[in-house]
Structure formats: structure tokens, C-alpha cells
C-alpha positions as CSV (number, residue, x, y, z in Angstrom):
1,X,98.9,106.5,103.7
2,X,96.4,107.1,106.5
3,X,92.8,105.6,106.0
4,X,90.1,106.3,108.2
5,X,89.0,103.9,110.8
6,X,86.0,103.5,108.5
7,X,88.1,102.3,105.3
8,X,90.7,100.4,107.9
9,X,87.6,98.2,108.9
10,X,86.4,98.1,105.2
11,X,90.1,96.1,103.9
12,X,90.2,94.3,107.3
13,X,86.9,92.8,106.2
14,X,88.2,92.3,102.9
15,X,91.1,90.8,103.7
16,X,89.7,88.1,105.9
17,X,86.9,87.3,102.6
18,X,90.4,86.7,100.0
19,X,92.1,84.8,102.9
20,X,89.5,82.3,103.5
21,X,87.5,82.4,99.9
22,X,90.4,83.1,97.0
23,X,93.9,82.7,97.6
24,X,92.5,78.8,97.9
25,X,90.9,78.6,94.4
26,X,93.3,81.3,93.1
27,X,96.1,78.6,91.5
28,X,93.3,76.3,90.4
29,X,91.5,78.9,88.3
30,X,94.0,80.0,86.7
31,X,95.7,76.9,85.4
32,X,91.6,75.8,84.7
33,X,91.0,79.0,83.3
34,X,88.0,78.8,85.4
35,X,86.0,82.1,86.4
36,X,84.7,81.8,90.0
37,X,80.9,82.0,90.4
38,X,80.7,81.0,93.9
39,X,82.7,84.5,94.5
40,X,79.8,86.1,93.0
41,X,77.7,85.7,95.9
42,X,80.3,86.3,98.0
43,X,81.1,89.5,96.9
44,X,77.9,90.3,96.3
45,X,76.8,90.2,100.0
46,X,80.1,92.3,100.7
47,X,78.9,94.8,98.1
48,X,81.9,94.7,96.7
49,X,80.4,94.8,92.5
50,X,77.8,97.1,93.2
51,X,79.9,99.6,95.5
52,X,78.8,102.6,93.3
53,X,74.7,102.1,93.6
54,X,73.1,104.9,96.2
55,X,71.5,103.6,99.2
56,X,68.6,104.9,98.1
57,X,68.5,101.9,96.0
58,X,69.6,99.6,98.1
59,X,73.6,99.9,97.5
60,X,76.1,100.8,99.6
61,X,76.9,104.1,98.1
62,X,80.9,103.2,97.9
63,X,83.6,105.6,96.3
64,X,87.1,105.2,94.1
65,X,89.0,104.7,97.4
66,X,87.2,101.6,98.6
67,X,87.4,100.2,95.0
68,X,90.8,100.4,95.2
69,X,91.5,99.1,98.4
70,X,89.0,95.4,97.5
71,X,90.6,95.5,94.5
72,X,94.6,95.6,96.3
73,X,94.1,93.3,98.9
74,X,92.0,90.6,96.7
75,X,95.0,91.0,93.8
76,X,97.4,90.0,96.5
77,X,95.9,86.2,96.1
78,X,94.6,86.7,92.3
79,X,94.7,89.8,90.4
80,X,91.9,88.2,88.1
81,X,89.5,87.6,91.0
82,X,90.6,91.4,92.2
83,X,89.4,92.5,88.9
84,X,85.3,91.0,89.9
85,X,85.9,93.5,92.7
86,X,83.7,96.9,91.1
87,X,83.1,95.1,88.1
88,X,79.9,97.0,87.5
89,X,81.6,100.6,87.5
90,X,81.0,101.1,83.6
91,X,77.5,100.1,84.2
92,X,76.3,102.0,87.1
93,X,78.1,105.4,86.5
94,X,76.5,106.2,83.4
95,X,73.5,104.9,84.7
96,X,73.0,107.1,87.3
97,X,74.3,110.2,85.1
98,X,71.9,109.8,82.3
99,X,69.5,107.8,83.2
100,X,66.1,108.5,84.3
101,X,64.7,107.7,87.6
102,X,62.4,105.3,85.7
103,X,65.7,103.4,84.6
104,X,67.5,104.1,87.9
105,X,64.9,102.3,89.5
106,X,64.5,99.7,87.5
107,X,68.2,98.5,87.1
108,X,70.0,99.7,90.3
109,X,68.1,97.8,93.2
110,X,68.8,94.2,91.0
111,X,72.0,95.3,90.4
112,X,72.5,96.3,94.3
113,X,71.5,92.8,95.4
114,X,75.2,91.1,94.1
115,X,76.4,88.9,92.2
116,X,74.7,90.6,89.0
117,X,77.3,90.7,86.1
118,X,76.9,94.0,83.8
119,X,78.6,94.5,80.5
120,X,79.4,97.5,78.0
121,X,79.1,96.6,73.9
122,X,81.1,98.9,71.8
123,X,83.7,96.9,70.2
124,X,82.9,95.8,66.7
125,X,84.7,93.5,64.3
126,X,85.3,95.5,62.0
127,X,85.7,98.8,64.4
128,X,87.4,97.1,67.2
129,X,88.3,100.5,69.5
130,X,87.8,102.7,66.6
131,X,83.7,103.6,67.8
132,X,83.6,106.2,65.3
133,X,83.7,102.9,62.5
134,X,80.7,101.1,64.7
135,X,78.5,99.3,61.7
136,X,75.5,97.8,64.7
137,X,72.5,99.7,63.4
138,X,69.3,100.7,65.2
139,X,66.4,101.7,63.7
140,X,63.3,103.5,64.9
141,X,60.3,101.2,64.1
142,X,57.0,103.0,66.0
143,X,57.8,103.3,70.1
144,X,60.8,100.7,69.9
145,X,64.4,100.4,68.0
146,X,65.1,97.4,65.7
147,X,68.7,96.8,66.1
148,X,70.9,94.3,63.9
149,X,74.8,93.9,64.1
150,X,77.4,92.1,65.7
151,X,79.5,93.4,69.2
152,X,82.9,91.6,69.4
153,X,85.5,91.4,72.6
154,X,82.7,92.2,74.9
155,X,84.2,91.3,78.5
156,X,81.9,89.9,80.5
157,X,79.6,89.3,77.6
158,X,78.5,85.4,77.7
159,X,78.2,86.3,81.8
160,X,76.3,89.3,81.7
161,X,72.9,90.0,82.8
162,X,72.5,93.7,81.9
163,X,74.3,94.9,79.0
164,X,74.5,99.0,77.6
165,X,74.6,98.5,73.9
166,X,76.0,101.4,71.8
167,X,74.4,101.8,68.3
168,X,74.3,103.6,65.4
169,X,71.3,105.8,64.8
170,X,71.9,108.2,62.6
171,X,75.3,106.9,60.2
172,X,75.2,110.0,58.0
173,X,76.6,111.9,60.8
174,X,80.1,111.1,63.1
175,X,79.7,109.5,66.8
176,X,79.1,112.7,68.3
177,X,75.7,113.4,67.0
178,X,75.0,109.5,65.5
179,X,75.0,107.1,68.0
180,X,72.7,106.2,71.2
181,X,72.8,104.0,74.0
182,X,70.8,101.3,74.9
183,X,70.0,99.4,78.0
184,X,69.1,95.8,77.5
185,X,68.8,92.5,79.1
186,X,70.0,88.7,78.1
187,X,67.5,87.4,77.1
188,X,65.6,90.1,74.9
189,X,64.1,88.2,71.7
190,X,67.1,88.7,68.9
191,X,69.8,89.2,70.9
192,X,72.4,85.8,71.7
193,X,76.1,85.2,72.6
194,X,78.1,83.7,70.1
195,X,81.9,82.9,70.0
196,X,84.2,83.3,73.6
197,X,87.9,84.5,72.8
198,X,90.7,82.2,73.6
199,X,92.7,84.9,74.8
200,X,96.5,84.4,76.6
201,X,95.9,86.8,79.1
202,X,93.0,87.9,81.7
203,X,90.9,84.9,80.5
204,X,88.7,85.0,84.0
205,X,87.4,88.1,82.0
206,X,86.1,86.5,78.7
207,X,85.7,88.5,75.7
208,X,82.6,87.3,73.9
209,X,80.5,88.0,70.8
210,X,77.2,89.7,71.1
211,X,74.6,89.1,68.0
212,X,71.7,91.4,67.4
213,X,69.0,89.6,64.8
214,X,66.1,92.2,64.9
215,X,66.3,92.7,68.3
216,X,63.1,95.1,69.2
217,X,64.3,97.5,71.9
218,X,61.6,100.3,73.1
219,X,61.6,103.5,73.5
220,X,62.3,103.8,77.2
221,X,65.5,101.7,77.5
222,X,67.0,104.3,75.4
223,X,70.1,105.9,77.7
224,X,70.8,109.6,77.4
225,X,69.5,111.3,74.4
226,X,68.5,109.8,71.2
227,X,71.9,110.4,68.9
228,X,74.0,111.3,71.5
229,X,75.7,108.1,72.7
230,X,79.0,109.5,72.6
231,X,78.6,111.2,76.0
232,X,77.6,108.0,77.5
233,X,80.8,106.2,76.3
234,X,82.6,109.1,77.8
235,X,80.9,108.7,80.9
236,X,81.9,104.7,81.1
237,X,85.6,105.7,80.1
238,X,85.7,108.3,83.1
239,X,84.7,106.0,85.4
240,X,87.4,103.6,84.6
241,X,89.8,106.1,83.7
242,X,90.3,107.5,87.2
243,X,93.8,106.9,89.1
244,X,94.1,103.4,88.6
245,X,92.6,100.7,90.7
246,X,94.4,98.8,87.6
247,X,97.5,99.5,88.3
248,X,97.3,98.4,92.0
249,X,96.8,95.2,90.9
250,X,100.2,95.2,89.4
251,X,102.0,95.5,91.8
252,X,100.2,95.7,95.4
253,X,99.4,91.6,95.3
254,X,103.4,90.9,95.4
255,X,104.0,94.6,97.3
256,X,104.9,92.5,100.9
257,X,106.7,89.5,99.5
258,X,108.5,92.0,97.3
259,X,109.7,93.5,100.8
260,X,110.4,90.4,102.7
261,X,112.4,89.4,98.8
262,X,114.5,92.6,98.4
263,X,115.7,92.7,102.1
264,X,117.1,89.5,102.6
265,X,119.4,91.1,99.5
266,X,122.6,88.2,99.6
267,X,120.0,85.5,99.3
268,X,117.8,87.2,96.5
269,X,121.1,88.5,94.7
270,X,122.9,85.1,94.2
271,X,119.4,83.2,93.6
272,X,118.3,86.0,91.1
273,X,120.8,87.9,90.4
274,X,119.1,91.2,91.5
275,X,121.7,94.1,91.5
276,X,121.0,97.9,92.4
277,X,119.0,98.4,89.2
278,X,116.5,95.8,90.5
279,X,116.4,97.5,93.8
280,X,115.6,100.4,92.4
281,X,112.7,99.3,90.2
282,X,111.1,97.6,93.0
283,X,111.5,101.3,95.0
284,X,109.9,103.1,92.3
285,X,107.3,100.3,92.0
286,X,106.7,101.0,95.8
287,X,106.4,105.0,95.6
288,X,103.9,104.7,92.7
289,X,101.7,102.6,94.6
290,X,101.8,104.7,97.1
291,X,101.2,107.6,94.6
292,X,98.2,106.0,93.0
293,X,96.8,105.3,96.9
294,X,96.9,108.8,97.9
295,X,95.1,110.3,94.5
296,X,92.6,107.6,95.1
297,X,91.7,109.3,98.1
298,X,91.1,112.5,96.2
299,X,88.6,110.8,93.7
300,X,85.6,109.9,95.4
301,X,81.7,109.4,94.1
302,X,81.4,113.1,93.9
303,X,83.6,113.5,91.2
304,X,80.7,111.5,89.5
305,X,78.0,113.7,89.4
306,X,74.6,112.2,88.9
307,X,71.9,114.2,86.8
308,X,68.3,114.1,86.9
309,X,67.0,113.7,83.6
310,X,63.3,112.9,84.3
């Protein structure tokens, strides 16, 4: 696909950065099951986790194509470390939607200097991806929200400096119209970390448990409307649900040596026995990369429109 010289300068730049800082430390994480903190800063100064956050408060005011293309040419050393690349998406999206410029403000410039880890809480122990079964409980006490419950599978959630809690407020009607959002920050009195998931899979991104002990929460780090948290979740789904930076880490890290594989075909077929079937899976592996690439380009930060709520 053709990129601009803009984007072309953008991977070049990002290329260089996995070259020289991860594909070293990308077999050594792994096997340690290890996540990478000197990347943080790294990436951080590229603007690589806080891609989405407007100049105006100090980001680089990014889009879905750029995403993509950090997240491809990182994955091609370490998919895991790829994933680090627009970690913050969930955060910053909904942020900027429904927040207000009090909020905006506050969040977005200390998310814009890098190497700041958000996280979203939904999942529940009990609830797990069902929200609509979410037992956390917040209740109005004066100007602030007393919240108690438990958030389980949380990725990012030991790590994470800014978190969007989701809560019920109002259980005697469904998640549409009995739920809010709620910003808050580790290290808010009655909210810890608890247990980390030994997980097979994706262990740079740890799942951890989140525990809410009377944790006071005022009024003003309340996200959207009181109630109404539902459209905030859908806002954090949307922005990971566009064409799929996710799948280009499948297959766009192996995408050349693939290639080089494949054509040397009497080699690779003895060794491996790859036959016509393989050759064809690789092919069709190839076009929807290519596929994904060019709707990338068609989902940019405008499809994101931000709201002012003030």
C-alpha cells in the first residue's frame, strides 16, 4: 500500500527504535516472562502509548494508521512488546469523548509525557465479560462515591497509573441506565492490587485483581453521566474494535521471513513438508494483511469524535 512520506518517516523511525531496543530483549522476556519497563521511556519519548492525546495537550495527536504501523514493525521482533505500542487507546478515547475539559486537562498532559500505563476495570469474578452481571458497587455519600468490590483479569492492572473503573450505581436497573464510570488513580485510599494471573499466553500483559475497600471517589472524577456507563464501555470497545492493529501482529512480524521461507519452496518442502495447501495459507495470510493495512488508512482520529461536555 502507499503511505505518505509522513507515515514512511514515522515506521522508518520505528523500525530503527525495535532494531536497536527489542528484538535484543525480545527472547529474554519472553522465556523470563519479564515485561520491559526500560521500553516505557523509550516509547514514551517516541509517543508511541500516547499517540491518541491532542497537541493541545501536549500529545502528538496520532491516528489508527500510525498505531498500526508501531504496532507491525515492533511485532516483527515481539508481538508482546508490539502490543505496549498504543496501549493507552481504551483510556484516552473515552476520555476525550466524555470527559470534561476539567478531566481532559487533568489526565491527558501526564498521560502525553510517556511511559504512563492506563487500565480499564470491568471484568468481575463473578461477571467475567458478562458487564451486565457487574456486582462492584458505588454509592453516593455527600459530593463523593463510596465504592466496594472486586475487578478481576484487569490487564495492565498491577502496572497502571490511571485506571477507569466501571460501577454499579443504580442495580435495580440493567447496564444501560445503571452503571457509571469512574476515573481514578493508584494510590486512592481503599483501592489495592491483589493477585497477578499466571496466564499461558500474553503474560507481558498481566491480568491482575483490583480491590475497592470503601474507596471515596468525588464527584468530579465521575466519566460521562451519572448511570450511564454503558456508553463509555462502548466508547473503549470502539476504539479497540477498529480494523485490527491485533491482527497485524499475527502475522506481519514473520510477513518477510515467511517470503524469503515460501520461495526457496524445495528446501522448505522437504524440511517441512509444506505442499500447495501451505502455500496458499501463507497467500491468503499475505492479502489480509494487506487488507487490514489499507482499511487502517480509512480509520483515522476523526472517526473518534470528541464531545465537549463542559
Amino acid at each position: 500500500m502507499n503511505f505518505t512520506e509522513e507515515q514512511l518517516a514515522f515506521r522508518d523511525s520505528v523500525r530503527r527504535m525495535a532494531e536497536r531496543h527489542v528484538a535484543p530483549i525480545a527472547a529474554e522476556i519472553d522465556e523470563a516472562d519479564r515485561f520491559p519497563t526500560e521500553l516505557l521511556r523509550i516509547y514514551g519519548d517516541m509517543g508511541l502509548m500516547q499517540l491518541w492525546v491532542p497537541e493541545k495537550y501536549g500529545g502528538p495527536e496520532g491516528n489508527l494508521t500510525l498505531m498500526c504501523i508501531a504496532r507491525e514493525e515492533i511485532s516483527r521482533f515481539s508481538p508482546a512488546c508490539g502490543s505496549i505500542a498504543g496501549l493507552n487507546t481504551m483510556f484516552i478515547m473515552p476520555l476525550l469523548h466524555f470527559g470534561t475539559e476539567e478531566q481532559r486537562a487533568r489526565f491527558l498532559p501526564k498521560v502525553a509525557e510517556g511511559g504512563v500505563v492506563t487500565a480499564i476495570a470491568i471484568s468481575e469474578p463473578q461477571a467475567g465479560s458478562d458487564v451486565s452481571a457487574m456486582q462492584t458497587r458505588a454509592v453516593k455519600d455527600g459530593d463523593s462515591w463510596v465504592i466496594n468490590g472486586r475487578k478481576r483479569f484487569i490487564s495492565n492492572g498491577n502496572r497502571a497509573r490511571f485506571y477507569m473503573l466501571f460501577a454499579q450505581t443504580n442495580p435495580d436497573k440493567g447496564l444501560n441506565e445503571g452503571s457509571t464510570c469512574f476515573l481514578i488513580e493508584r494510590g486512592t485510599p481503599g483501592f489495592t492490587t491483589g493477585h497477578v494471573e499466571d496466564k499461558m499466553g500474553e503474560r507481558l500483559a498481566n491480568n491482575a485483581e483490583l480491590i475497592f475497600d470503601d474507596c471515596f471517589v468525588p464527584d468530579e472524577d465521575v466519566l460521562g453521566e451519572v448511570d450511564r456507563g454503558f456508553d463509555v464501555i462502548s466508547q473503549c470497545n470502539r476504539a479497540i474494535a477498529r480494523p485490527p492493529a491485533r491482527e497485524h501482529r499475527g502475522i506481519a512480524g514473520f510477513e518477510d521471513r515467511l517470503h524469503v521461507c515460501l520461495l526457496i519452496r524445495p528446501g522448505v518442502d522437504m524440511l517441512v513438508g509444506v505442499d500447495e495447501a501451505g502455500h496458499g495459507s501463507h497467500a491468503r495470510g499475505v492479502d489480509d494483511l494487506a487488507a487490514g493495512r489499507r482499511r487502517c488508512t480509512g480509520h483515522n482520529r476523526h472517526d473518534f469524535p470528541v464531545t465537549n461536555h463542559d
